[in-house]
N, C-alpha and C positions, 0 to 999 in steps of 0.2 A: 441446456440452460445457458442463461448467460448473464454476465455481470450485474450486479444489485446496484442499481443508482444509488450512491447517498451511503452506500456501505461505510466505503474508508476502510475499512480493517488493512487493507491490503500497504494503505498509507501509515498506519499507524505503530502495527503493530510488529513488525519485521524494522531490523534494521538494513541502513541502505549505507554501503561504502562508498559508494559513487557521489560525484559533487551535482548537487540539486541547487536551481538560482533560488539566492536566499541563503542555501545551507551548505557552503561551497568543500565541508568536509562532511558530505552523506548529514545520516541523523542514526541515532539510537535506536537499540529496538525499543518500543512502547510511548517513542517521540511523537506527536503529531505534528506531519511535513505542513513548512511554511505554506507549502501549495496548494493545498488543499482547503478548500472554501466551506463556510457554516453549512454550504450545505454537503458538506461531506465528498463535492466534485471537484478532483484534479485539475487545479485554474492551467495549467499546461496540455492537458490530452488535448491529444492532435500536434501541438508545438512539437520544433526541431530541438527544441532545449528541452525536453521531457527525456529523462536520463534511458539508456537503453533497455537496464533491468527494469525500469516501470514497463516501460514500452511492451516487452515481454511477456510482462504477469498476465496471465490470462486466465478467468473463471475455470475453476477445476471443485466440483463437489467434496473429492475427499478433501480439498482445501479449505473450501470456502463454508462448507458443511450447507445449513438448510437456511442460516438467516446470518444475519450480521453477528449477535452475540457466537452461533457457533465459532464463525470466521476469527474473531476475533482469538478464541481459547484457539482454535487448530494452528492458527498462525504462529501466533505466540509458544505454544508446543513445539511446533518445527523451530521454531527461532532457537528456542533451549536446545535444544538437542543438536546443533549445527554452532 
């Protein structure tokens, strides 16, 4: 499988310590990143300024579970527990 266009969870619901343009001390978990457009797409993927850890994240089922709402509870799960 791969990445849900329009998801966002992966922008939203983790916090980021890393400096994002916009948000030059990371964001909160459960923040929605400056960067991220209505429709739910990274206005940075692809860009050299898209922080490394985004860069990284990459579609994982037990992460992302079967739709966006799962995404969003498993993410947010991890997030608590780290």
């Amino acid at each position: 499988m791969t990445c849900r266009a329009g998801c966002g969870a992966c922008c939203i619901a983790p916090s980021i310590s890393s400096p994002i343009p916009g948000m030059p001390r990371g964001k909160p978990a459960g923040v929605r990143c400056v960067q991220l457009d209505e429709s739910n797409l990274c206005r940075l993927f692809g860009d050299p300024e898209r922080p490394d850890v985004c860069h990284r994240f990459d579609f994982d089922v037990e992460v992302c579970g079967k739709n966006r709402e799962d995404a969003m509870f498993l993410i947010t799960e991890l997030e608590d527990m780290t």
